[in-house]
C-alpha positions in Angstrom: -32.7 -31.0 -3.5 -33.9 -30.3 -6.9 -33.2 -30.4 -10.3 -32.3 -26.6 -10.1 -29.9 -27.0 -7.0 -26.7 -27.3 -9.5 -23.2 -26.0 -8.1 -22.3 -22.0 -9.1 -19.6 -22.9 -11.6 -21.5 -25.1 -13.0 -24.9 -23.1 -13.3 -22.5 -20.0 -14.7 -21.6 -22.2 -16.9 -24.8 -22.6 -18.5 -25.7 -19.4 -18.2 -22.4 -18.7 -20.4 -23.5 -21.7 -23.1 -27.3 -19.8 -22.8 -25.8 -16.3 -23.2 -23.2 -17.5 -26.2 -26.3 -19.5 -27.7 -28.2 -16.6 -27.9 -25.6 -14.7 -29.9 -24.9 -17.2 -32.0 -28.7 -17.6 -33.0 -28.4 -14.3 -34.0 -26.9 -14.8 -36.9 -28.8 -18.1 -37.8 -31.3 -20.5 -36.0 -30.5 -23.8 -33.9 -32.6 -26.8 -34.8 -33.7 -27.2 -31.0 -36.6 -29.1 -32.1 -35.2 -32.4 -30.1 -34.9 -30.3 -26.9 -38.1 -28.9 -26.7 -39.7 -32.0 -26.9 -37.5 -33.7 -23.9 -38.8 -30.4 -22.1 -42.5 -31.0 -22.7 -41.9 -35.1 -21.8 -40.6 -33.9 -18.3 -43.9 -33.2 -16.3 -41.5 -31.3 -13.4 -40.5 -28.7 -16.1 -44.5 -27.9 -16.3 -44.1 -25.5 -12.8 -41.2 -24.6 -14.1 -40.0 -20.6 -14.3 -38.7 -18.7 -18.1 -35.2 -18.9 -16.6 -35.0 -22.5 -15.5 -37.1 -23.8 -19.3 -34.5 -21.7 -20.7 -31.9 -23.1 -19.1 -32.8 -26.7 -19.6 -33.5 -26.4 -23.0 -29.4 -25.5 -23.2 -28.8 -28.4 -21.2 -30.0 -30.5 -24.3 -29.0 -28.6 -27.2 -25.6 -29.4 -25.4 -25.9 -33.2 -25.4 -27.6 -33.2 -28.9 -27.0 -30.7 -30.6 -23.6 -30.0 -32.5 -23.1 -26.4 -32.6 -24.3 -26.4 -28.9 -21.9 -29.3 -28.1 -18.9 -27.2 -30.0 -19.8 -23.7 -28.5 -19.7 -25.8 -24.9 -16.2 -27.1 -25.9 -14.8 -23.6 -26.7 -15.6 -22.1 -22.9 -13.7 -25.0 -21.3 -10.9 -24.3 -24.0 -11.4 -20.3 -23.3 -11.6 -20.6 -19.2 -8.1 -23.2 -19.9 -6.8 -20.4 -21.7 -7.6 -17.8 -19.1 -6.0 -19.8 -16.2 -2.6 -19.8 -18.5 -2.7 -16.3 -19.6 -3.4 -15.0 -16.0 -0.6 -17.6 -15.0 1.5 -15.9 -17.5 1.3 -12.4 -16.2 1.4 -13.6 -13.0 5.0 -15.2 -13.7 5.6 -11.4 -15.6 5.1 -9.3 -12.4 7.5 -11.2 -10.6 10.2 -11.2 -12.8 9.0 -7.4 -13.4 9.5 -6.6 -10.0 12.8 -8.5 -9.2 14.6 -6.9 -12.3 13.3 -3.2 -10.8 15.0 -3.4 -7.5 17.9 -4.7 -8.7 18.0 -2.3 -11.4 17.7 0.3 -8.9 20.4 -1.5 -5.6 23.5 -1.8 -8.4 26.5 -3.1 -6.2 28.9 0.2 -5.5 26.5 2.6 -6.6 24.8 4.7 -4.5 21.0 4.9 -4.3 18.6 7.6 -4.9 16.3 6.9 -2.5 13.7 9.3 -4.0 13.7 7.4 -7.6 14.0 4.6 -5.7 10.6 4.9 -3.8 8.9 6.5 -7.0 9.8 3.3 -8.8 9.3 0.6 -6.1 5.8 2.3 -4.2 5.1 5.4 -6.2 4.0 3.6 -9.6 2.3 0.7 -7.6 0.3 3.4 -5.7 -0.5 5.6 -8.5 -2.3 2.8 -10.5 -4.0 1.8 -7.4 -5.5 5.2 -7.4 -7.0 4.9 -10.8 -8.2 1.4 -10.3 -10.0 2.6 -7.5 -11.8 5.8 -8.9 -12.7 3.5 -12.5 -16.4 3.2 -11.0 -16.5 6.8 -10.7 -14.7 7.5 -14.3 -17.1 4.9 -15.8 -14.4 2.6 -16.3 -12.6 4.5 -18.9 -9.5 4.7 -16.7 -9.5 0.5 -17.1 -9.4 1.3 -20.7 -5.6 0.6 -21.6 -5.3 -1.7 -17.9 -3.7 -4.7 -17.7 -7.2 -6.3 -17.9 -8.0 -4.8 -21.1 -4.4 -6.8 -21.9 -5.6 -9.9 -20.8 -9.2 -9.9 -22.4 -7.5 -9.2 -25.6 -5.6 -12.1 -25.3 -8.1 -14.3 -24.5 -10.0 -12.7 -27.7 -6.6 -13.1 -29.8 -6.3 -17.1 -28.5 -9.5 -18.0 -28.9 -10.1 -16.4 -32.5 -10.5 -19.3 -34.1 -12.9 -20.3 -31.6 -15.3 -18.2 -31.1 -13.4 -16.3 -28.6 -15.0 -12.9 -29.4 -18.3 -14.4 -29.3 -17.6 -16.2 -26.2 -15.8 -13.3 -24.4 -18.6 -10.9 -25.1 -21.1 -13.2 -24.2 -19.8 -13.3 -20.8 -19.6 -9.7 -20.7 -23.0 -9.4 -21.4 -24.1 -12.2 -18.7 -22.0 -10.6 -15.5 -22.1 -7.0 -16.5 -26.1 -6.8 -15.2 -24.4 -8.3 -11.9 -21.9 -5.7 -11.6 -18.8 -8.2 -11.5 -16.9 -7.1 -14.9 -15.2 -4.2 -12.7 -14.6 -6.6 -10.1 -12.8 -9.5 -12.1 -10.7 -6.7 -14.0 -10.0 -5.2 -10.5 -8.9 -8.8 -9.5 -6.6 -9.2 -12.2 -5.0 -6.0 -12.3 -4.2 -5.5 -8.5 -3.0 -9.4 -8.3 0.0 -8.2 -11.0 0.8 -5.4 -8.3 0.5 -7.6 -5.4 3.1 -10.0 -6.9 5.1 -6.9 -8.5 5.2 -5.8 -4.7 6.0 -8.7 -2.9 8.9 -10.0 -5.7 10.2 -6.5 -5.4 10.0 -6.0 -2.0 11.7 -10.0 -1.3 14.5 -8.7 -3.7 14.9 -5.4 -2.3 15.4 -7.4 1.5 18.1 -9.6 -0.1 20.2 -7.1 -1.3 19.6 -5.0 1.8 21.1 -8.1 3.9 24.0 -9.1 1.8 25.2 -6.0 0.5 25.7 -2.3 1.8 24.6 0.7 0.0 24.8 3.9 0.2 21.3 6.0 0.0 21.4 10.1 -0.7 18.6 11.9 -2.3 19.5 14.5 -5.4 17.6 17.4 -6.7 18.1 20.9 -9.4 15.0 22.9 -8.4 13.4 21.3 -5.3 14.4 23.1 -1.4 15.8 20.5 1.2 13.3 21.0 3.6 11.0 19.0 1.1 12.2 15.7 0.8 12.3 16.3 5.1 8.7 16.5 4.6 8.2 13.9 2.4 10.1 11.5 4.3 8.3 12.4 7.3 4.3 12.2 6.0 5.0 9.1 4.2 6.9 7.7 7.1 3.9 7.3 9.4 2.3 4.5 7.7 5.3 2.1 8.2 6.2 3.3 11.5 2.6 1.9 12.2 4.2 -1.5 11.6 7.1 -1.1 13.6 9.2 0.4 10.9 11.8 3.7 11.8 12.5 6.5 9.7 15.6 8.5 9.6 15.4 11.8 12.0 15.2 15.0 9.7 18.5 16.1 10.9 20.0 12.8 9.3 18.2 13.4 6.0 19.1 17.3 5.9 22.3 16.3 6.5 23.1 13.3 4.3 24.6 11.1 6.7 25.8 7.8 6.0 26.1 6.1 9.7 25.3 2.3 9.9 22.4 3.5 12.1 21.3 5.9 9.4 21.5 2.8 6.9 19.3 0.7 8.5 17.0 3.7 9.0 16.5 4.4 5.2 16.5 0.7 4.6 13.8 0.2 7.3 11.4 3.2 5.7 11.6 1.7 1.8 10.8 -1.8 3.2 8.2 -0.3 5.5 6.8 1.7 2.8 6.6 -1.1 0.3 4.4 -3.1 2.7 2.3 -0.4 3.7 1.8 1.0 0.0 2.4 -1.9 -1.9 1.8 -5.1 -0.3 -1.0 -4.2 2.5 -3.6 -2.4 0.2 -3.5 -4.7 -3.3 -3.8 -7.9 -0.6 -7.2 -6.4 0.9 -8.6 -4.9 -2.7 -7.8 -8.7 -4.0 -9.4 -10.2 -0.9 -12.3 -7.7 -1.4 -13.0 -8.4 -5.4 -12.8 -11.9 -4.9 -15.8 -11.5 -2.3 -17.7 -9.3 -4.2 -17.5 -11.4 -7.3 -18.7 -14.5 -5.2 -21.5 -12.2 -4.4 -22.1 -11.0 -7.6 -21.7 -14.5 -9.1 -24.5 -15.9 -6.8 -27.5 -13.7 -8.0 -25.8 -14.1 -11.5 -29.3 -14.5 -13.9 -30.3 -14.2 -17.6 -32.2 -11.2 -18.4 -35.3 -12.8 -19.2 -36.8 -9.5 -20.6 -34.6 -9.9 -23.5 -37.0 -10.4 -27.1 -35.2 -13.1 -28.1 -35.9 -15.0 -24.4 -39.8 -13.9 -24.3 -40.3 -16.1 -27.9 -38.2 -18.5 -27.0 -40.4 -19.5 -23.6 -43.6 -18.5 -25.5 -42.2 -21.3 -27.9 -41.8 -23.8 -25.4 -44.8 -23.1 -23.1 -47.0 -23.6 -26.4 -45.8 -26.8 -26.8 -47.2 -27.7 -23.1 -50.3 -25.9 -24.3 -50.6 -28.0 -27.3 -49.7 -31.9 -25.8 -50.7 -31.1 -22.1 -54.2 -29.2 -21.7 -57.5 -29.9 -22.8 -59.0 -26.5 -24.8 -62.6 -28.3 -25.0 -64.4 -30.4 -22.1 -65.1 -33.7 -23.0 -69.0 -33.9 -23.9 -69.6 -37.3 -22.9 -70.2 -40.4 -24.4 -70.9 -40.5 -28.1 -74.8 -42.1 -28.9 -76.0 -43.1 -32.5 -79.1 -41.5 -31.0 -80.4 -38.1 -29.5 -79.8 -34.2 -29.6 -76.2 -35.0 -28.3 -75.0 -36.7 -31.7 -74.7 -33.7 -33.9 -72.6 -35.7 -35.9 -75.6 -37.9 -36.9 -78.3 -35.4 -38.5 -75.3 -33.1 -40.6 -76.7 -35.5 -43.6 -78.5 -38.1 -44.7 -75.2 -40.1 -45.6 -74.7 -39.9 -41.7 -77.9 -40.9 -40.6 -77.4 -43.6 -37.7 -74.2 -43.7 -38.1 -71.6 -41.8 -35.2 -68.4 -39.6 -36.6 -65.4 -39.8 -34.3 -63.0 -36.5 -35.3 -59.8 -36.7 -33.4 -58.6 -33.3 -32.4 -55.1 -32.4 -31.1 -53.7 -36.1 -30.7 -50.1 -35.9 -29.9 -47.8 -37.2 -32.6 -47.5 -40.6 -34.0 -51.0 -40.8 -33.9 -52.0 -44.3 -32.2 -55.7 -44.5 -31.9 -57.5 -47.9 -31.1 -60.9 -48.2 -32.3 -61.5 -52.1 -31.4 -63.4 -51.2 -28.6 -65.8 -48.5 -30.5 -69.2 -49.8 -32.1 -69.4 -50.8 -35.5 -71.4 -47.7 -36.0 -69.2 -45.3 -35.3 -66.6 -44.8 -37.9 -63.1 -42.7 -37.7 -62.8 -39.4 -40.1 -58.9 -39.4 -39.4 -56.9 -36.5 -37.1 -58.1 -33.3 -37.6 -54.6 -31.0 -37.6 -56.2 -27.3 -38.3 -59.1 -25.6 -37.9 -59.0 -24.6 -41.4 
């Protein structure tokens, strides 16, 4: 494999340190000197594309250079920080849900089982709604998200090192990819999976060591309604072997062991099907797409400051790599090709060797030249 065949976390990586290099510069230049000139020493970097000289020449500001070397330190510190944070509002959204149901399943009280769904499936569903249509709202629905949270925190922790510079650097790298909806998406409906699956683990608990009581209470709303409701949103967990009460039982109230377990059957089955089920398959799908996305990750090349920095470098393989004039042949004391020789009389029989273009130190032997021939020194401009 080649140089270029690097593992994906650790080519986003660079294309982080590229992308938070580039904002940086903005405000000041690098002294990157060093790195070009390891670039133009490596012949393989000569077939080399904009991306992959751009990328290399990150590689050795990192190892050389000390504000490179710093900035590279701070996105270790800042993913570190990520992983707690996230780990954080994990632990949140479990202790979130198991302090709901139990809020709701009080011993000796009984349960409103229409509050009780609201708060256990109805919220969960709700923002799964708006996380889904937040392409089609341009994102402006993510605005106050948990995500939004989380990046201000990262922002907030990393202050003090350059953790808004970092943060929007990465932005700007896997925005062109299309995987900034996707990693909010991922941590968002992670918090509701783990809401759902603490709740719903409490909820069975209670159900199995203690007996409630469930009736439904309304002012304005006709009885035949929650009938209804009961009976559309009973069809999804009835599809995973979970029963519903009949609508004679709900008209009627009654409180039945049979009846019991019906109720307690349909919020459990609900909170799977509405809960659970849907924010395991948009987490699967996110973290899919952002593997995808990830993959063709790439620095947008068509950027100003990226078309001088690889005219920079390629002029430097202009400069110590290519021959501009062909070599005229040997150099005679004598004959039409000596120009040197007739310019003036001071010159006459003698040969003038001008160096052009010599790479840096200059080493030029001159034991092997004729005694007539006499070195001017390196010629540096054509001024």
């Amino acid at each position: 494999s080649s140089m270029f065949d690097i593992p994906l976390r650790s080519r986003i990586q660079r294309l982080w340190l590229t992308e938070a290099l580039r904002s940086k510069e903005l405000e000041g230049t690098i002294d990157d000197g060093d790195a070009i000139r390891r670039i133009v020493a490596n012949a393989a970097m000569q077939d080399a594309n904009d991306e992959q000289l751009i990328q290399q020449r990150t590689e050795s500001l990192a190892s050389t250079n000390p504000l490179a070397t710093s900035l590279l330190e701070n996105t270790r510190r800042l993913v570190s920080s990520a992983r707690y944070t996230f780990l954080m509002f994990c632990i949140a959204a479990f202790f979130l849900g198991i302090t709901t149901a139990t809020a709701f399943f009080a011993p000796g009280t009984p349960v409103n089982i229409g509050m009780a769904w609201l708060m256990l499936v109805g919220i969960n569903l709700v923002s799964l709604f708006f996380i889904v249509l937040a392409p089609l709202l341009g994102n402006r629905s993510l605005a106050f998200s948990l995500a939004r949270v989380w990046i201000r925190l990262l922002e907030m922790v990393g202050r003090k090192r350059d953790g808004v510079l970092l943060v929007e650097s990465f932005g700007t790298l896997i925005s062109r990819s299309g995987s900034l909806a996707w990693i909010l998406a991922v941590v968002s409906h992670t918090f509701w999976l783990i809401f759902a699956l603490s709740s719903m683990v409490a909820t069975l608990l209670l159900f199995s060591f203690r007996q409630y009581v469930f009736v439904w209470e309304t002012t304005i709303l006709p009885s035949g309604f929650f009938v209804a409701f009961v009976e559309s949103v009973g069809w999804a967990p009835c599809l995973l072997g979970f029963c519903a009460p009949s609508a004679h039982d709900i008209a009627s109230l009654a409180n039945t062991e049979s009846v019991r377990k019906a109720w307690a059957s349909w919020l459990i089955g609900s909170m799977i099907a509405f809960g659970i089920l849907p924010r395991l398959i948009m987490v699967l799908l996110s973290t899919w797409n952002i593997r995808r996305a990830f993959q063709r990750l790439a620095l947008d090349c068509s950027n100003p400051y990226y078309l001088i920095l690889v005219q920079r470098i390629r002029s430097n393989f202009t400069s110590f790599d290519h021959v501009i004039d062909p070599d005229p042949g040997n150099i005679s004391s004598t004959g039409p090709q000596s120009p040197a020789t007739n310019t003036t009389p001071q010159a006459e029989g003698v040969s003038l060797l001008i160096p052009y273009e010599l790479r840096e130190p200059l080493a030029l032997n001159t034991s092997h030249l004729a005694g007539s021939v006499k070195v001017l020194g390196t010629v540096r401009t054509y001024e």
